[in-house]
C-alpha positions as CSV (number, residue, x, y, z in Angstrom):
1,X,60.7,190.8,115.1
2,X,57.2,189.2,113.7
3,X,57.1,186.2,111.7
4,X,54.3,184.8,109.8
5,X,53.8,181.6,107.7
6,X,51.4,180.0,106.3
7,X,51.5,176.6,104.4
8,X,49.5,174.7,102.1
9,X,50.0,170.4,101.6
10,X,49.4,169.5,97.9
11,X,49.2,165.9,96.4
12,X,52.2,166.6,94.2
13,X,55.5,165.6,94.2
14,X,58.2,168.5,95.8
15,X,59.9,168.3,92.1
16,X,56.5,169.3,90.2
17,X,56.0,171.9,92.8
18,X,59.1,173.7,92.9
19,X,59.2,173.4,89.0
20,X,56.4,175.8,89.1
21,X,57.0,178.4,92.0
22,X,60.9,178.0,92.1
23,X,61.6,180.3,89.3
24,X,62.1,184.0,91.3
25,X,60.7,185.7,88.1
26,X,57.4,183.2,87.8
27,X,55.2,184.9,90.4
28,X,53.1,186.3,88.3
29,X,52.6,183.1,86.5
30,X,50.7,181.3,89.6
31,X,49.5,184.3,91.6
32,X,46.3,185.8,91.1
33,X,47.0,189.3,92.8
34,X,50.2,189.5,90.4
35,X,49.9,191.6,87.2
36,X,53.0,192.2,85.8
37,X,56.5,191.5,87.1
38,X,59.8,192.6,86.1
39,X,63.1,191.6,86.9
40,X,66.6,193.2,86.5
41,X,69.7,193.1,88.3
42,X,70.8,189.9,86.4
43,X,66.9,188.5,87.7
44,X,67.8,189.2,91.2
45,X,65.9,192.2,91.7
46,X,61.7,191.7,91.0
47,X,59.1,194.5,90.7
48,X,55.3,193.2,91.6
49,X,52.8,195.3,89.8
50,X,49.4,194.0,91.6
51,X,46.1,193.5,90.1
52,X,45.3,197.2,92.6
53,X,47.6,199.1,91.5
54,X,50.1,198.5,94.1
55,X,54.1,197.5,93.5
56,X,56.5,196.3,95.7
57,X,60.2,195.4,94.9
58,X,62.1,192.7,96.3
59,X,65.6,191.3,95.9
60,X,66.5,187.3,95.7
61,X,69.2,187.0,98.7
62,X,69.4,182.7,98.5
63,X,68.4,180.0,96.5
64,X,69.0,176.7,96.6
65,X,67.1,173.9,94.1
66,X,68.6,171.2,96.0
67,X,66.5,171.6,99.3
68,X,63.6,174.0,97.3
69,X,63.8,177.0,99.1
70,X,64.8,180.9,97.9
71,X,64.7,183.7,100.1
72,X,64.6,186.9,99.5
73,X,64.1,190.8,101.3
74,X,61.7,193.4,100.3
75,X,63.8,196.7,98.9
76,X,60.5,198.9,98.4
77,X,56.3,198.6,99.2
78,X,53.5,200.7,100.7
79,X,53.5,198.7,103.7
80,X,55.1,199.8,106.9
81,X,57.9,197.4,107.4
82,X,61.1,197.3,107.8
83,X,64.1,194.4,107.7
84,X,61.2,192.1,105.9
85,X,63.0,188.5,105.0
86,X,60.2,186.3,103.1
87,X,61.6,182.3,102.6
88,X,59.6,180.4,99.8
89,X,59.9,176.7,100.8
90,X,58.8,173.2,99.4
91,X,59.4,170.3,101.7
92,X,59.0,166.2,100.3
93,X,56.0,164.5,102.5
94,X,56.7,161.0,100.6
95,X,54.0,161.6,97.3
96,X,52.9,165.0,98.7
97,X,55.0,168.2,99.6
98,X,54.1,171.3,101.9
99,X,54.4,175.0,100.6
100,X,55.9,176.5,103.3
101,X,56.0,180.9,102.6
102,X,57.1,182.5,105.5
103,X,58.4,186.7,106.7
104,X,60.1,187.8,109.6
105,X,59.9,191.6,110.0
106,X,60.0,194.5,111.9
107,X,56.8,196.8,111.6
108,X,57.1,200.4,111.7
109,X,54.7,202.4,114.7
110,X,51.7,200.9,115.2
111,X,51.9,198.9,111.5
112,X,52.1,195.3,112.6
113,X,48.6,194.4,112.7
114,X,48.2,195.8,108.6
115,X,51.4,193.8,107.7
116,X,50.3,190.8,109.1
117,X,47.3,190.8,107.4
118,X,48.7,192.2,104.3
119,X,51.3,189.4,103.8
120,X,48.8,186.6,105.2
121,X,46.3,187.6,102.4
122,X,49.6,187.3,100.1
123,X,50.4,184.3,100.8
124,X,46.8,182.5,101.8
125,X,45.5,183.8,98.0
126,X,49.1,182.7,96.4
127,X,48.8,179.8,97.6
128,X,45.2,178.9,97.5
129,X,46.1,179.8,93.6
130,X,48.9,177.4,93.5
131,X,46.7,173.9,94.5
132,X,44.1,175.2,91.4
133,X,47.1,175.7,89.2
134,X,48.4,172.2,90.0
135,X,45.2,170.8,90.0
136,X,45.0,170.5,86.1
137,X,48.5,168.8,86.1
């Protein structure tokens, strides 16, 4: 199993954060390599349509407001992965908060190296994306 994270401190409270990204279905909203997105399955199931031409489909498993945090598996991409569990996380830092976005998976023959990078760019341009969006708050 291979896990990546990657996390990103903004001078915002953990509420105003997770107002914005907490909402499975608001991707596309805050990230800039996120077309379109579509949800079904009562919003637990969410298509990505990316800015290339790419889609991946995903399925919420957890989500609890409380602590900030949703997890959720991917059902369906181009990458070669299996048993992929991503965890979308904001932790309270008194006035700040970190953005903590996180995968363990299992890579398919010699994949790893092209999912690491794939999800990395992800979540480094997601959240690079996120600080400009709550920059104007």
């Amino acid at each position: 199993m291979t896990n990546i994270q990657v996390t990103q401190r903004l001078p915002h409270s953990a509420e105003v954060v997770w107002a914005l990204i907490g909402d499975f279905g608001g991707l596309h909203r805050w990230h800039p390599q996120i077309r379109r997105l579509d949800l079904s399955w009562q919003g637990r199931i969410r298509t990505l349509h990316y800015v290339d031409g790419g889609r991946a489909v995903e399925r919420l498993e957890a989500r609890n407001d409380t602590i900030y945090r949703y997890t959720y598996v991917l059902v369906d991409s181009s990458l070669p992965v299996q048993a992929c569990r991503s965890r979308l996380e904001v932790q309270a830092a008194g006035a700040e908060c970190m953005v903590i976005w996180s995968s363990d998976f299992e890579a398919l023959g010699d994949g790893e190296g092209e999912v690491v990078e794939a999800l990395r760019t992800v979540y480094t341009d997601g959240l690079g994306a996120l600080a400009t969006a709550l920059g104007g708050l």
